[in-house]
C-alpha positions in Angstrom: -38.7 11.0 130.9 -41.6 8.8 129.8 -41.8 7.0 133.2 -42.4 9.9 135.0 -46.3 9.3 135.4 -45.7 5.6 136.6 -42.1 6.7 138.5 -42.9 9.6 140.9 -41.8 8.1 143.6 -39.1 6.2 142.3 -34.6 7.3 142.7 -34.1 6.8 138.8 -30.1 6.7 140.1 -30.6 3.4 141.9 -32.7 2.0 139.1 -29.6 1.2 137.5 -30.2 -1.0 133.9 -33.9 -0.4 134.5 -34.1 2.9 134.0 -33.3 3.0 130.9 -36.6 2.0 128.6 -36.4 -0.2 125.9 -37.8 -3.5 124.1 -42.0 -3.9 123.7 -44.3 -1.0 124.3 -47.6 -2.7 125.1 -48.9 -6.1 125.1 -52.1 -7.7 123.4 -52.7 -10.8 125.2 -55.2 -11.8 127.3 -54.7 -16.1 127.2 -52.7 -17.1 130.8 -50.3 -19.7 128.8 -49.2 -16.3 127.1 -49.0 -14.4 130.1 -47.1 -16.9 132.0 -44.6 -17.4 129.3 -44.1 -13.4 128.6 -44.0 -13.0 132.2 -41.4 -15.7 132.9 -39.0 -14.8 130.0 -39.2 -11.0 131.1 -41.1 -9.5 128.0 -42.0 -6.3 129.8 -39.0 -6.8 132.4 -36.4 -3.8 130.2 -39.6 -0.8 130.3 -40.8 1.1 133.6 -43.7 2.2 131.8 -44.9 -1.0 130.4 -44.4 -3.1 133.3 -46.5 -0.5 135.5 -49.4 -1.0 132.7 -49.3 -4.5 132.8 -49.2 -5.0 136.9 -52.2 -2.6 136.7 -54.3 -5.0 134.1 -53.4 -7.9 136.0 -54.2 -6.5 139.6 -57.3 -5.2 138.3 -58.5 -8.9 137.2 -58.2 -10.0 140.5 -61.7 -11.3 141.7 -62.3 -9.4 145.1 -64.7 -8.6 147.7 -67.8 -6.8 146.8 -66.8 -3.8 148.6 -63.3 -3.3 148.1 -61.3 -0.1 149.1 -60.1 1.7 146.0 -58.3 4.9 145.4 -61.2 7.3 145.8 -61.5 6.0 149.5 -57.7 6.7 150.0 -58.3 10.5 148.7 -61.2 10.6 150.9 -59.7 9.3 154.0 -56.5 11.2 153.9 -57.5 14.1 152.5 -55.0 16.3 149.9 -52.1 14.0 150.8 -50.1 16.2 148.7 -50.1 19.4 150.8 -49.7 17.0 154.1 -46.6 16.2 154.7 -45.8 12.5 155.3 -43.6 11.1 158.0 -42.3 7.7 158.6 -42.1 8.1 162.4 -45.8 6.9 162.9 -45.1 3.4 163.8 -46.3 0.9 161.5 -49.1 -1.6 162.6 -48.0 -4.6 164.6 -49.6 -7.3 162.3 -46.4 -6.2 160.0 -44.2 -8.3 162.9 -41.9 -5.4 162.7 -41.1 -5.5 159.6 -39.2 -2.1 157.6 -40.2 -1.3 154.6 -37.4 -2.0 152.4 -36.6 0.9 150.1 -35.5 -0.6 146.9 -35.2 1.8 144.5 -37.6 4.8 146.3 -36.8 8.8 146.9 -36.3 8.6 150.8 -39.7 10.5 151.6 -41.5 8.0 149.6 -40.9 5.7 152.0 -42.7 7.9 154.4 -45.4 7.5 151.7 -45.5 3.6 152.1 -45.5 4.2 155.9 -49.2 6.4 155.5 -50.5 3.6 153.0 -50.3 0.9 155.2 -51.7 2.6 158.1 -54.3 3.7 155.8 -54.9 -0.5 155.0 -54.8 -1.5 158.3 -58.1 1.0 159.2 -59.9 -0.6 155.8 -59.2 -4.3 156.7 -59.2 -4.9 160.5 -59.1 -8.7 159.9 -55.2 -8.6 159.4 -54.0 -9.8 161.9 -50.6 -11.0 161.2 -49.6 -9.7 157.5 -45.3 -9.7 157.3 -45.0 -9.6 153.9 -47.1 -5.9 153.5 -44.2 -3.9 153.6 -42.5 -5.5 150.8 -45.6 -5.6 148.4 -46.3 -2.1 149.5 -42.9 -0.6 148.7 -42.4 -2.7 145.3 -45.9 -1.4 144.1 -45.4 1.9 144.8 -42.2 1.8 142.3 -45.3 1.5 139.2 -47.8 3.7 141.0 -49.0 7.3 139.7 -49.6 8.4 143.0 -50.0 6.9 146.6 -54.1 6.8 146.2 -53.2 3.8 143.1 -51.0 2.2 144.7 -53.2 1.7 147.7 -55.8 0.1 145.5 -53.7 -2.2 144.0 -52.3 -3.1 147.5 -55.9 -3.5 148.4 -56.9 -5.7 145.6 -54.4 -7.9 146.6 -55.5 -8.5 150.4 -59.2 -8.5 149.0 -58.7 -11.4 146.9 -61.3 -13.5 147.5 -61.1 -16.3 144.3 -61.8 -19.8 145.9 -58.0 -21.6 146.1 -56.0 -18.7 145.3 -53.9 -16.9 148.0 -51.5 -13.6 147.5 -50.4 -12.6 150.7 -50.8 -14.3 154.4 -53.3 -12.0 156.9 -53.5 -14.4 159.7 -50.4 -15.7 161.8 -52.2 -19.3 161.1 -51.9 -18.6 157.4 -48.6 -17.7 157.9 -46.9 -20.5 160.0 -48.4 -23.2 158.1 -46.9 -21.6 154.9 -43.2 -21.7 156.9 -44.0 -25.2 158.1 -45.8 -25.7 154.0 -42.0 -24.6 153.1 -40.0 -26.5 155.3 -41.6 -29.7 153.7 -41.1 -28.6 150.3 -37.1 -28.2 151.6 -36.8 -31.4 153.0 -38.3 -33.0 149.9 -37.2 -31.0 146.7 -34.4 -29.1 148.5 -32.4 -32.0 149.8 -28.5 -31.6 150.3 -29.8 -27.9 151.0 -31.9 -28.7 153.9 -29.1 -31.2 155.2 -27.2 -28.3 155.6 -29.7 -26.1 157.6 -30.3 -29.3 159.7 -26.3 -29.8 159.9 -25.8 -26.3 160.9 -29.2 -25.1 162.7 -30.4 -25.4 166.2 -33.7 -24.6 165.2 -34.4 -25.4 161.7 -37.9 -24.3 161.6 -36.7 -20.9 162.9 -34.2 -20.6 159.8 -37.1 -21.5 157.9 -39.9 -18.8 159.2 -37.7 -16.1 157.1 -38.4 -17.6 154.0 -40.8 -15.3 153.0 -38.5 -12.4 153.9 -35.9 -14.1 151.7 -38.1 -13.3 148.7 -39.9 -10.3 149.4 -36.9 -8.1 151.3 -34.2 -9.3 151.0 -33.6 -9.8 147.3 -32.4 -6.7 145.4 -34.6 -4.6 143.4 -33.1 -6.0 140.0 -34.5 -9.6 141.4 -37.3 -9.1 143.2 -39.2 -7.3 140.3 -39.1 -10.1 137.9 -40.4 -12.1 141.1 -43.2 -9.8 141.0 -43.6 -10.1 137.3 -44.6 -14.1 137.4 -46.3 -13.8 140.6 -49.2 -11.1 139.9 -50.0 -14.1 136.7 -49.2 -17.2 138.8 -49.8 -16.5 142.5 -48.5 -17.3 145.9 -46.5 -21.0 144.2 -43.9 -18.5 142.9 -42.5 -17.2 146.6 -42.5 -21.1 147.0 -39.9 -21.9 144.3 -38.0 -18.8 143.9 -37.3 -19.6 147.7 -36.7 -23.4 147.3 -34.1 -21.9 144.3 -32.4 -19.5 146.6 -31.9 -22.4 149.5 -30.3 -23.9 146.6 -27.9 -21.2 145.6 -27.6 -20.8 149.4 -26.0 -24.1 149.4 -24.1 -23.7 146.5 -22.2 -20.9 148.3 -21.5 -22.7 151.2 -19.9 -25.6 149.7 -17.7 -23.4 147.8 -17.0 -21.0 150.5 -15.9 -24.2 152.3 -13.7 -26.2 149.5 -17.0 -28.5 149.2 -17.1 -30.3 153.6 -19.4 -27.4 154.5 -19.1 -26.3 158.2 -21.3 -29.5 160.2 -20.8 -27.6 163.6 -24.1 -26.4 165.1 -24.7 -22.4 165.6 -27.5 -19.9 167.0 -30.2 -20.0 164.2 -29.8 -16.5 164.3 -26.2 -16.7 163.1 -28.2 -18.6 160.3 -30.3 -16.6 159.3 -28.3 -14.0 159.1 -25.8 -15.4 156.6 -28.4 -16.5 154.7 -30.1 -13.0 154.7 -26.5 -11.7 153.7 -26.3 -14.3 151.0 -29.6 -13.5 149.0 -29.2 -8.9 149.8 -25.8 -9.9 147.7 -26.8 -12.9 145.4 -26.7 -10.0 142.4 -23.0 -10.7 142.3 -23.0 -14.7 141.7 -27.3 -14.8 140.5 -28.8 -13.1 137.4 -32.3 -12.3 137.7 -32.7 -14.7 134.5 -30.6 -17.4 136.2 -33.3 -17.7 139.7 -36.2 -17.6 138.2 -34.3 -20.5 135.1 -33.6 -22.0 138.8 -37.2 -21.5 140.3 -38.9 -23.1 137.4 -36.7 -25.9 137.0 -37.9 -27.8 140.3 -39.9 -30.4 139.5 -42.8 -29.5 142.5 -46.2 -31.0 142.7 -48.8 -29.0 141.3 -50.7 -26.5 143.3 -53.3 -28.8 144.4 -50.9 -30.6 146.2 -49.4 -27.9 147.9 -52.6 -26.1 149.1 -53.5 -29.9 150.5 -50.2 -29.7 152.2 -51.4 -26.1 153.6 -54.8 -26.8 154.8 -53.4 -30.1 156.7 -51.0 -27.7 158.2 -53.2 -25.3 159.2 -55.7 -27.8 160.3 -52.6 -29.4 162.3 -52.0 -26.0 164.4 -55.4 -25.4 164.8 -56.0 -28.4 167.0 -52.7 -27.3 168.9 -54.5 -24.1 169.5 -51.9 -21.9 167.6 -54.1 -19.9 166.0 -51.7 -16.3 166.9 -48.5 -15.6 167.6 -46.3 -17.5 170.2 -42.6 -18.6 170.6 -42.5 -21.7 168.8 -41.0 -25.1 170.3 -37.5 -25.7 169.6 -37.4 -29.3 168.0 -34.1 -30.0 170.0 -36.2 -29.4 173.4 -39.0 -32.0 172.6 -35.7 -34.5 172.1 -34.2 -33.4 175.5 -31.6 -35.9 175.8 -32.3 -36.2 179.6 -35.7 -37.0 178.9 -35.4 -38.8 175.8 -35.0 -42.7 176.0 -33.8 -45.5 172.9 -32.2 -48.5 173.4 -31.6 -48.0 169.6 -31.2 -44.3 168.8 -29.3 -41.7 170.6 -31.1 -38.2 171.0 -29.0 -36.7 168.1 -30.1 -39.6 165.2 -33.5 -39.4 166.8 -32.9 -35.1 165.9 -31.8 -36.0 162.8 -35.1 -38.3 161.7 -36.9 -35.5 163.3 -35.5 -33.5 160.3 -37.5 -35.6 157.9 -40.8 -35.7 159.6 -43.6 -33.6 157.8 -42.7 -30.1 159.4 -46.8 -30.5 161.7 -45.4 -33.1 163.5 -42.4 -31.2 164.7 -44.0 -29.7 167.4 -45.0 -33.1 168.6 -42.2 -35.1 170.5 -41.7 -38.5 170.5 -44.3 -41.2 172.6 -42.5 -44.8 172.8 -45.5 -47.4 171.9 -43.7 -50.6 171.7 -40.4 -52.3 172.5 -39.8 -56.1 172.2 -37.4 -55.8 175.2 -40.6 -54.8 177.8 -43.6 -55.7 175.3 -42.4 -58.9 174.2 -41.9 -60.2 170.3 -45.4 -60.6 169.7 -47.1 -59.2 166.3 -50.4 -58.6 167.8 -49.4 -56.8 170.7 -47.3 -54.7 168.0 -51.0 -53.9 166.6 -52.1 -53.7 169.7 -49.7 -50.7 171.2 -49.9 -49.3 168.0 -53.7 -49.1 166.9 -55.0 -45.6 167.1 -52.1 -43.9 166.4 -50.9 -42.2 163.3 -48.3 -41.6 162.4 -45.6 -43.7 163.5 -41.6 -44.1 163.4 -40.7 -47.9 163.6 -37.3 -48.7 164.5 -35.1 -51.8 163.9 -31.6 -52.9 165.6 -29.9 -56.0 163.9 -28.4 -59.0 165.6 -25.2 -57.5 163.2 -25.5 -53.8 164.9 -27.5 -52.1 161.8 -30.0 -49.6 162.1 -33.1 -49.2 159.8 -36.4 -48.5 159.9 -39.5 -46.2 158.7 -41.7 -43.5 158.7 -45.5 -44.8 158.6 -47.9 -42.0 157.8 -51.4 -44.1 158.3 -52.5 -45.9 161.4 -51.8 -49.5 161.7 -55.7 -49.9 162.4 -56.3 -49.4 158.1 -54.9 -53.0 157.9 -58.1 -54.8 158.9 -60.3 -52.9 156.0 -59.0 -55.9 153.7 -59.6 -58.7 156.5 -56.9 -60.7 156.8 -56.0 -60.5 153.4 -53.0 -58.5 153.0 -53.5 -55.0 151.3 -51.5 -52.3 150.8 -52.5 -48.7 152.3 -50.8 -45.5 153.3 -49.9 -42.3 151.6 -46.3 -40.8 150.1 -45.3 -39.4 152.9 -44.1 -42.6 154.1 -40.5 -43.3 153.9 -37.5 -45.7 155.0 -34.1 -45.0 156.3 -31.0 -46.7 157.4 -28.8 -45.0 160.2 -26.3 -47.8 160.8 -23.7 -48.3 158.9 -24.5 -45.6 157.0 -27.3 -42.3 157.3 -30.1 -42.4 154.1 -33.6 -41.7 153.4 -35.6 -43.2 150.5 -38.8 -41.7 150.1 -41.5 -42.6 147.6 -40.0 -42.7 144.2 -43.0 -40.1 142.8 -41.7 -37.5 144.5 -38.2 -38.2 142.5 -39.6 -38.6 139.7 -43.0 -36.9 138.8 -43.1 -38.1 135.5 -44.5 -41.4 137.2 -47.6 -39.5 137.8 -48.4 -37.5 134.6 -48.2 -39.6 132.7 -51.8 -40.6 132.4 -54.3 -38.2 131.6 -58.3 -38.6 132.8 -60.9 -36.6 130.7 -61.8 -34.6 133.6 -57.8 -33.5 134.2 -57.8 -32.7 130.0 -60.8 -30.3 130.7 -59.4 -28.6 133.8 -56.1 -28.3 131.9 -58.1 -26.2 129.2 -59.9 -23.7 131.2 -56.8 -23.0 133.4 -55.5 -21.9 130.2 -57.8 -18.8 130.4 -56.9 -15.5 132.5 -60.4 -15.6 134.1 -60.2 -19.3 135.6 -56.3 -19.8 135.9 -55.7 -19.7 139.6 -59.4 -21.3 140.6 -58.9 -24.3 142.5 -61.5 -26.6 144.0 -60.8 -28.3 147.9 -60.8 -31.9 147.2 -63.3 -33.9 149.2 -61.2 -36.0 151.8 -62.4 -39.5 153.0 -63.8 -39.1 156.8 -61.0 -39.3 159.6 -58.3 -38.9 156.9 -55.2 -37.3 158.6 -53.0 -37.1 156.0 -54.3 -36.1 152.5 -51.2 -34.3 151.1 -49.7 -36.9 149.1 -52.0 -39.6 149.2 -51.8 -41.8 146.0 -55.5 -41.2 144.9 -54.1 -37.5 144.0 -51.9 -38.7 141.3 -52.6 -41.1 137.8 -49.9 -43.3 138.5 -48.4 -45.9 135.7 -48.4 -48.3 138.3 -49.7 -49.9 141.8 -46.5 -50.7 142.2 -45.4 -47.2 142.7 -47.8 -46.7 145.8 -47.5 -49.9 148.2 -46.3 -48.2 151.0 -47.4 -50.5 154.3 -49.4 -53.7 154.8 -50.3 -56.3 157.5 -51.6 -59.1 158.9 -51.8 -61.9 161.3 -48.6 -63.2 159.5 -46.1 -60.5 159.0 -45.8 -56.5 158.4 -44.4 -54.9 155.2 -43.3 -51.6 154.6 -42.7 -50.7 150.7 -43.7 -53.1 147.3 -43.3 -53.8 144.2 -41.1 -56.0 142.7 -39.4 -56.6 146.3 -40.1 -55.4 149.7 -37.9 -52.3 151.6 -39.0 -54.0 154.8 -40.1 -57.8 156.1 -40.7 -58.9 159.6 -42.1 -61.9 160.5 -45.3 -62.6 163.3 -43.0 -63.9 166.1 -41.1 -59.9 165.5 -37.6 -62.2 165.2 -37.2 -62.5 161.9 -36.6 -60.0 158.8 -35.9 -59.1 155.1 -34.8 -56.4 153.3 -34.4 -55.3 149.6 -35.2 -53.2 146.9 -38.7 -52.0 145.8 -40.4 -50.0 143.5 -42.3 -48.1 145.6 -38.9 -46.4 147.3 -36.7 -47.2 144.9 -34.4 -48.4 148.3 -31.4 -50.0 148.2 -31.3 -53.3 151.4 -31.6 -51.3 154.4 -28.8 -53.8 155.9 -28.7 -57.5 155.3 -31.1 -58.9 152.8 -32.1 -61.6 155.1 -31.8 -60.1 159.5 -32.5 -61.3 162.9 -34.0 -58.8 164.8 -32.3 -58.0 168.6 -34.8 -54.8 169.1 -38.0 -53.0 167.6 -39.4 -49.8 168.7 -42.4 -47.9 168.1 -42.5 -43.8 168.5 -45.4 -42.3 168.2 -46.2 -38.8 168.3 -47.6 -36.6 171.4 -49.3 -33.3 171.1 -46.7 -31.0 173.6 -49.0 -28.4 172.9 -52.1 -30.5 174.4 -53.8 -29.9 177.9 
């Protein structure tokens, strides 16, 4: 057949609909916008032969390292593979985290063949240290290779990427946890009734969370996973991002159908988890087109990938401080709120789990300090400041004289407040948000992240002329680090990243000698007055809240939580 050059290692009887060759022959583009859009509708998705041309044009583009294995090396190193015969019992290294390599659609000894590959990558980059997803990216590149010595280069071109903000594939287990933790955010923020579920259903929802990666690149059949491949070889490492956020969708979805629409709210092992959500995506051809996930993917209204690689560094940056630079068990979140440690006057352990589930996903390994209670600390707004100074962020907690339960997330330290004197100011960053537990369980978080429109729709000079060079192959993917403000904890969604329409849209805390506010615009989500007695409530733009309880409250109790480092000496 035609294929045969680019399909040598490939079981043309499990190809199914792709074997058979048809639609566009070549392609004569070389503008990104085009790319994208070709890649995204599946121009080259229905011919072996064309797709195999066009993953090795865009693999080739790939700025890498000066010296950068190629196939020649491979041929050198291992010789006349052909006459050597290949076996899959030579274990594979242990940065793969024992990952198999999935077969797809491969002849049974060509797995063998992906097996001598990445041994051979391992000796040729002995920086990769922790590298899950290899096997994956191996085995699905092989399916378009001419012969293994190809393949390896274009597997090496990938880990040898070295173009300043772009990133292919995780080589470090630091890389790698903060994208889990870099996931579990995006979940909790653009994945809501989803991540509900997981938090419903999970013990550990971080653990449920660490196979996302997996989901993507393993677990989706062939037919999928390919057209995954097609968008990201032109759009990066973003892509895993939202075809996973769309499967946790579809996920979802199947639950509440399975389950006549309550969805099962009783707590399992995470394992039982992740194993009916592994089940769920290895079948999702019955219920998913190709078409209709990456339609699904691309619908999600995410941040752009500034914002996500800010999100990234500050979780790296986050685990580096806690030391976790390699592998270890990670925490359980439910153990940092061991209810026989764990002490509210307001909160039981389980709501306290379930605002835990919120949090920015570096703060889960922290467990929660208490910094201030009016029942031992008095009501007295400057010892408020006073326990709370220094320490960032922090979960303020309200109890009603009428039983309700409100309160908010408060990304920044309390200390910002005296940058404007005594003059009230506003300060704090999008991550902040405000809940109610009592009567009823709801989070409103800043309304940008609801609707993005709010930010985009103002454009600077200097955001037209990025927007034009990204529309070239050669610059697409570059991204500059923004330069963050000395002692700034918290840069992913801080309101300096985004043109907003409005101030009104970013008042997210404020205080002074008089009172404390949380959320503005048009209204305020939270009031309390100086004496700590006194409170209102109602709706602002900046949240886009509902009253939390009462418009107008007395307060019985406040508490503070802050944060502590468990992993810290």
């Amino acid at each position: 057949m035609a294929e045969e050059d680019y399909g040598s290692f490939v079981d043309w009887n499990q190809m199914g609909d792709l074997a058979k060759s048809s639609g566009p022959t070549k392609v004569d583009t070389k503008d990104l916008k085009e790319f994208k859009q070709m890649a995204r509708q599946g121009y080259w998705a229905k011919n072996h032969k064309l797709r195999a041309q066009v993953y090795q044009q865009l693999i080739k583009a790939i700025p890498c390292r000066t010296v950068t294995p190629d196939a020649a090396v491979y041929r050198d190193i291992m010789g006349n593979a052909a006459a050597k015969k290949t076996s899959t019992n030579v274990p594979l290294p242990e940065f793969v985290d024992g990952n198999p390599i999935p077969r797809y659609c491969l002849k049974p000894e060509a797995v063998a063949s992906a097996h001598q590959i990445i041994n051979c990558l391992a000796g040729q980059f002995p920086d990769i240290s922790h590298c899950p997803a290899l096997p994956a990216v191996t085995s699905l590149l092989l399916h378009f290779s001419v012969d293994e010595a190809q393949c390896f280069e274009h597997v090496s071109r990938i880990l040898a990427c070295n173009e300043p903000g772009k990133r292919l594939v995780d080589q470090t287990f630091l890389a790698y946890e903060s994208s889990c933790m870099t996931f579990g955010d995006l979940a909790n923020k653009y994945c809501t009734a989803a991540h509900k579920l997981i938090v419903a259903t999970a013990q550990d929802v971080m653990d449920v969370y660490s196979d996302w990666q997996r989901w993507v690149l393993g677990d989706l059949p062939f037919s999928h996973v390919v057209r995954v491949l097609d968008v990201y070889l032109v759009e990066g490492y973003k892509v895993l991002y939202r075809v996973a956020v769309a499967l946790l969708k579809f996920y979802r979805k199947h639950k509440m159908g399975a389950q006549g629409g309550q969805g099962n709210q009783q707590q399992e092992d995470s394992n039982k988890i992740k194993a009916d959500i592994q089940a769920f995506v290895k079948g999702i051809a019955s219920t998913v087109t190709p078409d209709k996930l990456l339609e699904k993917a691309f619908s999600i209204r995410l941040f752009s990938r500034k914002e996500i690689t800010l999100l990234q560094l500050t979780n790296e940056k986050s685990l580096q401080q806690k030391g976790i630079t390699v592998k270890q068990k990670r925490r359980n979140v439910q153990l940092a709120l061991n209810p026989d440690t764990f002490s509210s006057e307001i909160v039981s352990a389980k709501e306290m789990h379930d605002i835990w589930s919120w949090i920015p996903e570096r703060f889960a390994l922290c467990q929660p300090q208490l910094l201030f209670t009016t029942s031992t600390h008095g009501c007295s707004l400057n010892r408020f400041y006073s326990h709370c100074e220094g320490h960032e962020p922090t979960l303020l907690l309200i109890r009603t004289t009428d039983g309700d339960v409100c309160g908010a997330f408060l990304s920044t330290d309390w200390e910002e407040r005296k940058r404007g004197g005594n003059k009230l100011s506003f300060f704090g960053t999008g991550e902040c948000f405000v809940f109610r537990l009592k009567p009823e369980m709801e989070r409103y978080e800043w309304i940008v992240i609801r609707h993005p429109e709010l930010a985009s729709s103002i454009k600077t000079q200097n955001q037209e002329e990025t927007a034009t060079s990204e529309d070239q192959i050669t610059d697409g993917n570059r991204l500059q680090q923004p330069e963050k403000p000395p002692g700034e904890l918290s840069p992913f969604l801080s309101a300096r990243h985004f043109n907003l329409n409005s101030k009104n849209t970013s008042m997210f805390m404020a205080g002074n000698v008089d009172s404390i506010i949380v959320g503005g615009g048009d209204g305020n989500a939270l009031y309390i007055d100086s004496e700590l007695n006194h409170g209102r409530t109602g709706s602002c733009t900046t949240f886009d809240n509902p009253p939390l309880c009462a418009e107008s409250f007395q307060i019985s109790l406040l508490e503070v939580w802050g944060f502590q480092d468990t992993m810290a000496s």
